[in-house]
Structure formats: C-alpha cells, structure tokens
C-alpha positions as CSV (number, residue, x, y, z in Angstrom):
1,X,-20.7,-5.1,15.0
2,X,-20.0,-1.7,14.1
3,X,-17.2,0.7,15.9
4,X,-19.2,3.6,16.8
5,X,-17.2,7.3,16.0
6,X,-15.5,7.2,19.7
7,X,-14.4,4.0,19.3
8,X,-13.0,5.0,15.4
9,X,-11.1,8.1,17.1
10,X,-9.6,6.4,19.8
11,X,-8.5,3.6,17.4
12,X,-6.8,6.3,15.0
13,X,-5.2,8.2,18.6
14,X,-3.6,5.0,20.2
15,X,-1.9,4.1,16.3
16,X,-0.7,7.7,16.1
17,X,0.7,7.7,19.6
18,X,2.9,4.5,18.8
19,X,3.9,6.5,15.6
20,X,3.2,9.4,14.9
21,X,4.4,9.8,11.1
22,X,4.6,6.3,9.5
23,X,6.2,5.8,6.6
24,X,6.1,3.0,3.5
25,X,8.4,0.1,4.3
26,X,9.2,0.3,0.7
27,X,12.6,1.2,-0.2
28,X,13.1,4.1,-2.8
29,X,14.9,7.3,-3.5
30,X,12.9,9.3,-6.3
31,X,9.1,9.2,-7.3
32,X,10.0,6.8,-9.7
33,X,11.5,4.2,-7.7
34,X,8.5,4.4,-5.5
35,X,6.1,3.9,-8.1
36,X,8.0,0.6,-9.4
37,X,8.0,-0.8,-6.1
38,X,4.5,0.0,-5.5
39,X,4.1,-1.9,-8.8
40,X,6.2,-4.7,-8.0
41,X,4.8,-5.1,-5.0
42,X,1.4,-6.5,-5.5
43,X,1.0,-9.7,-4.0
44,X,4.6,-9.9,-2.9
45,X,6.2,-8.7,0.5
46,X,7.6,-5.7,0.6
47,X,11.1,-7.4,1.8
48,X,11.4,-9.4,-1.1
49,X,10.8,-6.3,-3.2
50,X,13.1,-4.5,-1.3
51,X,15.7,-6.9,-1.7
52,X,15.1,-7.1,-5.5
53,X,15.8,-3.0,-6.0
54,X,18.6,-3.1,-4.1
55,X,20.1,-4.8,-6.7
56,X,17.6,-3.1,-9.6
57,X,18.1,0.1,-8.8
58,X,22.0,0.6,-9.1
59,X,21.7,-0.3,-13.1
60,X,18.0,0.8,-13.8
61,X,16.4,3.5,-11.4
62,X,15.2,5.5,-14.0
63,X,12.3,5.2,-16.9
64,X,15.0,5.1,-20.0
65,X,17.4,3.5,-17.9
66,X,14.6,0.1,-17.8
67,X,13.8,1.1,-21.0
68,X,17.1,0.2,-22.2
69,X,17.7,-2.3,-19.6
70,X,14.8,-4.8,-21.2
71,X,12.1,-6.9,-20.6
72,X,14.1,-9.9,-20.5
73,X,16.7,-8.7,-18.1
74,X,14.1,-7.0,-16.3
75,X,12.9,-10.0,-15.4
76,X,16.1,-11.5,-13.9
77,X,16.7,-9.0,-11.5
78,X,13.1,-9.5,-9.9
79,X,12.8,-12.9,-10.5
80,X,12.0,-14.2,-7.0
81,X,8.9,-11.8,-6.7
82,X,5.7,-13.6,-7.4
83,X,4.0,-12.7,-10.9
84,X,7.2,-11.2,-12.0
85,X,7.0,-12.0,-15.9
86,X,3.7,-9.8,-16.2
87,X,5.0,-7.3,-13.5
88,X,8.4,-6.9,-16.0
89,X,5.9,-6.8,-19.4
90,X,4.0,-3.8,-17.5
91,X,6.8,-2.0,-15.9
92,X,8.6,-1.7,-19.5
93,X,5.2,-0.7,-21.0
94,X,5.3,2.0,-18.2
95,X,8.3,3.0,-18.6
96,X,7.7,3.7,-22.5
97,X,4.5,5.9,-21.6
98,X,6.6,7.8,-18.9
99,X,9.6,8.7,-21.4
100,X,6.9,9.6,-24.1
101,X,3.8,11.3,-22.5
102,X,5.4,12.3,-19.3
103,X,8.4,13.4,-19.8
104,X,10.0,11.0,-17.4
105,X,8.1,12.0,-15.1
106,X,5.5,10.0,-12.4
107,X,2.2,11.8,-13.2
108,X,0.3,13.1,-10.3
109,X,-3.5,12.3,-11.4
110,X,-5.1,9.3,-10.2
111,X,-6.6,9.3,-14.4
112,X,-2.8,9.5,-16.0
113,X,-1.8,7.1,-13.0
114,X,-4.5,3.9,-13.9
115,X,-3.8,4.5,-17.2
116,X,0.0,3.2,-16.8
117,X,0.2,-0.7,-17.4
118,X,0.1,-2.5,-14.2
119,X,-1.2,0.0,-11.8
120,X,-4.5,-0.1,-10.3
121,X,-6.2,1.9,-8.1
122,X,-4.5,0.7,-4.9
123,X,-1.2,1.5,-6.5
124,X,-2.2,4.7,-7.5
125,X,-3.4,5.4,-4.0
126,X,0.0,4.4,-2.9
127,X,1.3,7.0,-5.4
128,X,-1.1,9.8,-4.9
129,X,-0.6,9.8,-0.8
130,X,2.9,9.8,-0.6
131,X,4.4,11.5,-3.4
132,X,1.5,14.1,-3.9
133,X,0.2,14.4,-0.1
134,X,-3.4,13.2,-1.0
135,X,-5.3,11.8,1.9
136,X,-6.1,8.8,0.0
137,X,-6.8,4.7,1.4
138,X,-5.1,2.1,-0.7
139,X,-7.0,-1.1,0.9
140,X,-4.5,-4.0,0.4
141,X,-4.9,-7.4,1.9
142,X,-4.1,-6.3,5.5
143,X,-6.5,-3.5,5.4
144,X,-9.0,-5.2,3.8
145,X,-8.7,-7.8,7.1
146,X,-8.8,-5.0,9.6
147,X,-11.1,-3.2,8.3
148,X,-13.7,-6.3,8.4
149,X,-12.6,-7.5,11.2
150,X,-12.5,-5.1,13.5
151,X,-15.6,-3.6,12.4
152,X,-13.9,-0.3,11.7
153,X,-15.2,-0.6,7.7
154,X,-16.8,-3.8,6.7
155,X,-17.0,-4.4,3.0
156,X,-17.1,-7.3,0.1
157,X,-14.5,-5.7,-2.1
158,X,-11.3,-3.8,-1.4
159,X,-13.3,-0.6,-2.9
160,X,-16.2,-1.0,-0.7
161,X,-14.2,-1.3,2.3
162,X,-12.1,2.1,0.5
163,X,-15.2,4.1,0.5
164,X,-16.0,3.2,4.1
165,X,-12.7,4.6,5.3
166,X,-12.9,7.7,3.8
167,X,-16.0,8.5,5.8
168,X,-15.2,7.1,9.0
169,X,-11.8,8.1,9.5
170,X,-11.8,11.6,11.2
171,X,-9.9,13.7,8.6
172,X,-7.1,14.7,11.2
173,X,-6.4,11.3,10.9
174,X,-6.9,10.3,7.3
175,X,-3.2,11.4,5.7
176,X,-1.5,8.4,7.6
177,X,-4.5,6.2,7.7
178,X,-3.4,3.4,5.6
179,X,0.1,3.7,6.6
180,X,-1.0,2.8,10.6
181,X,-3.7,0.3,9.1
182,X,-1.4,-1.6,6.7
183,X,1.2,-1.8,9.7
184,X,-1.2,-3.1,12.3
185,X,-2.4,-5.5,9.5
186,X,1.0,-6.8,8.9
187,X,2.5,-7.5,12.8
188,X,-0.3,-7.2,14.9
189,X,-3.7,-8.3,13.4
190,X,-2.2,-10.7,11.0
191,X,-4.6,-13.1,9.1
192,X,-3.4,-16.3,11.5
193,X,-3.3,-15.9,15.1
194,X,-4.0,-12.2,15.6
195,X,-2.0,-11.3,18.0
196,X,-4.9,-9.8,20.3
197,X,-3.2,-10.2,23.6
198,X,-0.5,-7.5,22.6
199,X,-3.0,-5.1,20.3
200,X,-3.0,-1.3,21.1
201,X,-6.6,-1.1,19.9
202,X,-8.3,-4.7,21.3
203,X,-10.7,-1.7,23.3
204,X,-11.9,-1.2,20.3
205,X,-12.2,-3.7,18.2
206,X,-15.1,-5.5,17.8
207,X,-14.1,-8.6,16.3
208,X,-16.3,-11.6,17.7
209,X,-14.2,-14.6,18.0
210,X,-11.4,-12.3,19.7
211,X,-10.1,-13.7,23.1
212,X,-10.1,-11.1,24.9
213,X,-13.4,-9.1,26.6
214,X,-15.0,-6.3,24.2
C-alpha cells in the first residue's frame, strides 16, 4: 500500500518534532573532511569511520596534506573500514583533482562532484545538502528500506525510490528529509526486528507484516 499525502505529512511532522534540525552523524570540521567521510563511508558504519578520522584527520585533513600522506599509508589509517584499498586508490585520485582543478576546494555542482573518483550520486547528495543547502535525498540502505517498506516511496533501485521522495515529501519538509529518514532507518526501522512497538510513525506506516494495527 501506498501512504496517501496526510499520512506522508504527518510522518515528516512526528520526525521533526523528535528533532527538529538533525544533523550527519559523521564527524568532520571543514567541507573537506565531510566529503572524505561521506566517501569512506559507503558500505561501512559511520562509527567505524568516525573512529578512523579521528586518528586520519590530525595528520591528513586536507587535499595536499593526503596527497603527500599516500596511498599506502592512506590505507593504514582506515584499514578496518570495509572496501578500504579502493576507497584509499579513490580518495588520493580525489585529492589530486581537488589540488589541480579545484583549487583545494570541494566543488559545489552535483557534475564536478560525480566526476571525483569514488563518489556517486548518493555521496554527492550527501555533499550538496549539507555543505551547499540543497534539498537533495541521498537513498542509502536504510532509506532505501523505509521507503519500501513503509510505503512512503516504493522503488527497485536507490534512484527510483530517490525520484519518489522528491515528489512526495512536502517541500517544508524536504531539507532534513534524509537526515530523519536515514536516522529512523538506522535505530528504529532497522532491517531485522523493526522495532514497531516503539516507532513514532507505526500510524502511518503501511508495512504489511507489521505487528501492530494499521
């Protein structure tokens, strides 16, 4: 089933009245160190990334300073985040295009974004939403569940489910969007054992198989 428009804006009004300005759960200090994280982050938690730059950071936070830091050092301080030979190749490569097309500096397109090694779409999202204020939707995993699940944007691929969002979500609602979906996705509608019993929006939600009366 599909959440009708009521059921979409109460959803978005009982997230925003448990927290009303949610942030990333990424750690970071300039637009640079966002953007790394984002791009370490993929298929990784964002604790273990976080624990990672905290010890990163202090010796490379900058796009010369990994530059000179290395690939192969690179790699041993984010060693114990999945996929983290390709996401040290791609961060250097990144690097290299931000000290010599950018001027050191994250770009703010979602064009020059994609067309850094390593980041996608959903990262650029990431990017484009909280360093440059865009009211963009960067479907992850979690969102990718709720959004199916709930019936608040069904889709086969992250990008369908994107495009959904962006025309359901009432606008007033649409800057923090993915910031209140990604949460909920992460400690309350998580992929085993929902917790449905404790969920701010089970009156809307209209997820079959959960146990609790629609």
């Amino acid at each position: 089933m599909v959440m009708s428009q009521k059921q979409v804006k109460r959803l978005f009004e009982h997230l925003r009245s448990l927290d009303p300005e949610p942030k990333t759960e990424l750690n970071y200090n300039t637009p640079f160190e966002l953007l790394a994280a984002v791009m370490l982050s993929a298929q990784s938690t964002d604790v273990g990334v976080n624990k990672a730059t905290a010890k990163l950071y202090p010796i490379a936070n900058t796009p010369q300073a990994m530059l000179d830091l290395g690939e192969e050092a690179l790699r041993t301080y984010i060693s114990t985040i999945g996929l983290y030979n390709s996401k040290a190749k791609h961060l250097i490569q990144t690097c290299d295009m931000l000290v010599h097309l950018h001027h050191n500096k994250v770009p703010s397109t979602r064009k020059e974004l994609e067309a850094l090694p390593g980041v996608g779409r959903k990262t650029a999202n990431v990017v484009l939403n909280i360093l440059f204020h865009e009211p963009t939707i960067a479907v992850d995993t979690h969102i990718f569940r709720v959004g199916n699940r709930t019936g608040l944007a069904s889709g086969k691929t992250p990008l369908d489910v994107e495009k959904k969002l962006l025309k359901v979500v009432p606008k007033e609602f649409l800057f923090y969007a993915h910031h209140w979906l990604i949460l909920h996705g992460r400690y309350t509608c998580i992929a085993r054992k929902p917790k449905c019993h404790e969920c701010p929006i089970n009156d809307c939600c209209q997820w079959a198989e959960k146990p609790i009366a629609h």
